[in-house]
VOBAMAR-108195 format. One line per field, with one value per residue (C-alpha): x, y, z. Coordinates in steps of 0.02 Angstrom, whole numbers. Example, Ala and Ser with C-alpha at 12.3 -4.5 7.8 and 13.67 -1.06 7.14 Angstrom:
2
c1 = 615 | 684
c2 = -225 | -53
c3 = 390 | 357
This chain:
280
c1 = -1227 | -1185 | -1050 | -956 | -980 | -920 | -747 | -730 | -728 | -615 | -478 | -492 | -457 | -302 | -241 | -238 | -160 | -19 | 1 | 14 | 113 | 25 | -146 | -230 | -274 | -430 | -326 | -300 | -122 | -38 | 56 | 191 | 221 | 318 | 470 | 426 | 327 | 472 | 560 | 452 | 408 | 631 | 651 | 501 | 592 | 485 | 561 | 531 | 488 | 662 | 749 | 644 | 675 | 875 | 848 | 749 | 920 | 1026 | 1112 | 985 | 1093 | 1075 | 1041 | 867 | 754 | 587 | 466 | 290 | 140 | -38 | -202 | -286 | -457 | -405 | -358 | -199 | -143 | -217 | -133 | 37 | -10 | -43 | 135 | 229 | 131 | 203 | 382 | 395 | 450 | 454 | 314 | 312 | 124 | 64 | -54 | -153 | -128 | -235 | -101 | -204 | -232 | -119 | -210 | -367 | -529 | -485 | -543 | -713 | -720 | -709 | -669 | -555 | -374 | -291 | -401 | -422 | -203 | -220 | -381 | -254 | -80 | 46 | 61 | -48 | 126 | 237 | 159 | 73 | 251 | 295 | 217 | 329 | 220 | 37 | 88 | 160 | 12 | -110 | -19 | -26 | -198 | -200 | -273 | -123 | -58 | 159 | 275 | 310 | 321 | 343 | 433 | 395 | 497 | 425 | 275 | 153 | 11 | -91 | -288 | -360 | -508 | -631 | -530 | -495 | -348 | -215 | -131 | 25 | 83 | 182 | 269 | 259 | 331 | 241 | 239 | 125 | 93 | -48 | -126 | -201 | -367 | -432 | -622 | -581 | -461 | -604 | -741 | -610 | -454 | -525 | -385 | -271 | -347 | -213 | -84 | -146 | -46 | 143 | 100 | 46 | 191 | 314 | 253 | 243 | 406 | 472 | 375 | 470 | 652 | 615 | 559 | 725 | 821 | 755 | 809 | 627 | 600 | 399 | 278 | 103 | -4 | -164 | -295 | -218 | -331 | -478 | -589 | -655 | -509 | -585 | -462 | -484 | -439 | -398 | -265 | -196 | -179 | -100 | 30 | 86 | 128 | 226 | 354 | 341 | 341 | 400 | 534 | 706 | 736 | 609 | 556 | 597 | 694 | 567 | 538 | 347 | 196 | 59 | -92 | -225 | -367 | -512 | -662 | -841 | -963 | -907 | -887 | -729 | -592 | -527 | -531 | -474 | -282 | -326 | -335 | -143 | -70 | -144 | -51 | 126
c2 = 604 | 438 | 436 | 331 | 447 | 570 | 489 | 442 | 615 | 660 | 509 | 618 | 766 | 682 | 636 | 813 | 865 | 738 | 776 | 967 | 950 | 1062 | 1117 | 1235 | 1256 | 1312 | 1471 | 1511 | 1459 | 1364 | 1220 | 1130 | 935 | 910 | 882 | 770 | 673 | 674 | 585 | 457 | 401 | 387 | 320 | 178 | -21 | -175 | -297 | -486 | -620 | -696 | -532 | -516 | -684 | -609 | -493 | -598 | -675 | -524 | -456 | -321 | -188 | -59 | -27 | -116 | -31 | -48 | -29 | 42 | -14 | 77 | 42 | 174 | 171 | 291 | 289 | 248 | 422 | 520 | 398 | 456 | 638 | 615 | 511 | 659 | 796 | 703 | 673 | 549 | 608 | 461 | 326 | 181 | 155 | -25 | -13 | -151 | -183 | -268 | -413 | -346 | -189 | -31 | 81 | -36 | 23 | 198 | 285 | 198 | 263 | 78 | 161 | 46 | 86 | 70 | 181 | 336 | 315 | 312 | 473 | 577 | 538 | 531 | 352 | 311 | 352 | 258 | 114 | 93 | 106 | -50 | -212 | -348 | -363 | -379 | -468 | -599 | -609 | -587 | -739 | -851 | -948 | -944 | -798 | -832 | -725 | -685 | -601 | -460 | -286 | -104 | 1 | 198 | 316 | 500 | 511 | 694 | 672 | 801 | 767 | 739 | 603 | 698 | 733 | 925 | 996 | 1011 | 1183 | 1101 | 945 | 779 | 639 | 476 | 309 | 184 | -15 | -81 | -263 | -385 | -512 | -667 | -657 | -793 | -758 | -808 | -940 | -1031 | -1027 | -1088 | -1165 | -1231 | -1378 | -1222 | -1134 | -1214 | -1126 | -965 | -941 | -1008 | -899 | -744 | -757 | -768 | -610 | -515 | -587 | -498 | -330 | -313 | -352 | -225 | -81 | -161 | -123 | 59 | 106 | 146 | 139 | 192 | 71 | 99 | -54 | -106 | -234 | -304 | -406 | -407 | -307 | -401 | -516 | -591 | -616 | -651 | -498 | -621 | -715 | -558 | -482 | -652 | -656 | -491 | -522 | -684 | -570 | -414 | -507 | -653 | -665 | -615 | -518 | -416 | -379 | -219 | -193 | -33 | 109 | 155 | 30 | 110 | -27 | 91 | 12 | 100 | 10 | 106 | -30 | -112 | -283 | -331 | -279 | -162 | -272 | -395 | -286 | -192 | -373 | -409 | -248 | -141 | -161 | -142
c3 = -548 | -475 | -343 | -455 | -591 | -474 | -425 | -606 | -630 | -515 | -579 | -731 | -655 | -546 | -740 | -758 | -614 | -660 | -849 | -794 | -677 | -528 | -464 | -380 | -227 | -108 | -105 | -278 | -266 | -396 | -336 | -416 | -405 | -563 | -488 | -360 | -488 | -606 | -459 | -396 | -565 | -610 | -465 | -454 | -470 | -505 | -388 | -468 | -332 | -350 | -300 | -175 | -133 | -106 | -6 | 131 | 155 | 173 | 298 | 415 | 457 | 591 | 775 | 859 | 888 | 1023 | 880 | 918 | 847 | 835 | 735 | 701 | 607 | 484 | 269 | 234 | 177 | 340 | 425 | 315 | 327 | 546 | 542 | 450 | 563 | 725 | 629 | 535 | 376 | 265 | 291 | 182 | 130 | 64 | -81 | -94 | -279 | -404 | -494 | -657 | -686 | -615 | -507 | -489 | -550 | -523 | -689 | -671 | -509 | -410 | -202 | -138 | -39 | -195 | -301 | -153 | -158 | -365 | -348 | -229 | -299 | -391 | -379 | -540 | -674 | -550 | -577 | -744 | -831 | -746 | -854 | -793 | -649 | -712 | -880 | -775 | -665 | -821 | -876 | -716 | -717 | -513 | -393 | -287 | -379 | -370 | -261 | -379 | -299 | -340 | -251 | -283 | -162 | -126 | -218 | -207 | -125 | -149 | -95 | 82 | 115 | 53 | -147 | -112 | -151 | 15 | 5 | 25 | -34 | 62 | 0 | 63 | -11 | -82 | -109 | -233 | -188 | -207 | -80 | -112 | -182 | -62 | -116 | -298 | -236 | -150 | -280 | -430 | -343 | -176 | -202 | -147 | -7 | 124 | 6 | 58 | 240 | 181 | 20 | 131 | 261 | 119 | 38 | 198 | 224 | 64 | 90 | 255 | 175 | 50 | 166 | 265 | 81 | 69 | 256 | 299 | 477 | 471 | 394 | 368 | 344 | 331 | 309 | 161 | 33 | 166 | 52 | -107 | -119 | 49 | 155 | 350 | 461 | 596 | 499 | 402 | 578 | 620 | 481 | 505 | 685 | 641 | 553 | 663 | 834 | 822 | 677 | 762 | 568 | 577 | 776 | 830 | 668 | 616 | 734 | 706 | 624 | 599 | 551 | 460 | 474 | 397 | 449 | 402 | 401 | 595 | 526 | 638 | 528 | 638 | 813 | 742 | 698 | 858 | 970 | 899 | 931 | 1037 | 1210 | 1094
């Protein structure tokens, strides 16, 4: 068996899991998500880039904060599942979301952030119930791409790195968000490519306002788009920092930002998030 057979297989078995309701564990223990799943997917909202737009220009409420920042080379879950362990209780994980297709290439067992998130939660029915988002960027004939978010509060996660069952299940909140695909923007839209950092700043612009709107104060982030949709480490790390250090909205407005970096093949990715924020 391939070893995309093999997470194929599992994304079947996650579908499962999901339609049932529970699993079991290394223990023998059966474990019950259905509620929490019942939840997340009630509770999920497709934000549209004009209300997102909205709530850039609200009011931020609360007290300042000195927000800490660590990258870590880590997945984005361990990264949730370390955060929870050491107190906070309610990250807010970016998925870095396909504009096409829900969940990725999950089911064909594609291993990207978003599929490993899809593969080990319950994220997958949160999302594909939402169309508005990928019909509208089916429709659009630019990898730019929209603002359009998803917002899915408390979803089970219930497998570690490696896909085996955790005896005991977390839930961690999750935004389902695009990047720029700057790869494809180059090759067919090259007219475009200085679109790319006012189009990027904007939507990390939004992201923040909605964590803001859901009273999250722990964000885990990532090296968003810097996979196949090619963007530059350097600049993502750059764009982030714009908002989080330098925008008087958004600086010290979170408590803990955790940048999980997961970097296997030591191309840069990491440094390049660990140069920006390391000595915060």
């Amino acid at each position: 068996m391939s070893n995309r057979d093999y997470r194929a297989g599992i994304a079947q078995e996650t579908l499962t899991v999901l339609e049932r309701g529970n699993y079991q564990n290394a223990r023998g223990d059966t474990v019950s998500i259905a509620d929490a799943l019942t939840f997340a997917k009630a509770q999920s909202q497709h934000y549209s880039s004009e209300r997102l737009a909205e709530l850039t220009a609200a009011p931020v409420a609360g007290e300042a904060k000195t927000t800490r920042f660590e990258v870590r080379n880590e997945s984005t879950l361990a990264a949730a599942r370390r955060g929870i362990g050491e107190g906070r209780l309610d990250p807010l994980c970016l998925n870095f979301a396909s504009a096409k297709n829900p969940g990725g290439g999950f089911l064909g067992g594609a291993e990207a952030q978003e599929e490993n998130l899809a593969k080990s939660s319950g994220l997958y029915p949160c999302i594909v119930q939402m169309n508005a988002m990928y019909d509208a960027n089916r429709a659009l004939r630019t990898c730019i791409y929209n603002d359009d978010m998803i917002y899915s509060p408390k979803v089970p996660v219930f497998r570690d790195d490696a896909y085996a069952f955790l005896d005991t299940p977390y839930l961690a909140s999750m935004v389902t968000a695009p990047a720029v695909n700057r790869g494809a923007l180059a090759r067919n839209e090259p007219e475009r490519m200085q679109d790319v950092a006012p189009c990027m700043l904007q939507r990390i612009d939004k992201l923040l306002a909605l964590a803001l709107h859901h009273g999250h104060q722990d964000l885990i982030l990532g090296a968003w788009g810097c996979g196949v949709f090619g963007n530059l480490p350097e600049e993502m790390g750059g764009w982030f920092a714009a908002h989080l250090l330098h925008n008087p909205r958004y600086r010290n407005a979170f408590r803990h930002v955790t940048f999980a970096v997961l970097d296997r093949k030591d191309i840069g990715t990491f440094d390049a998030f660990d140069q920006v924020f390391r000595k915060l």
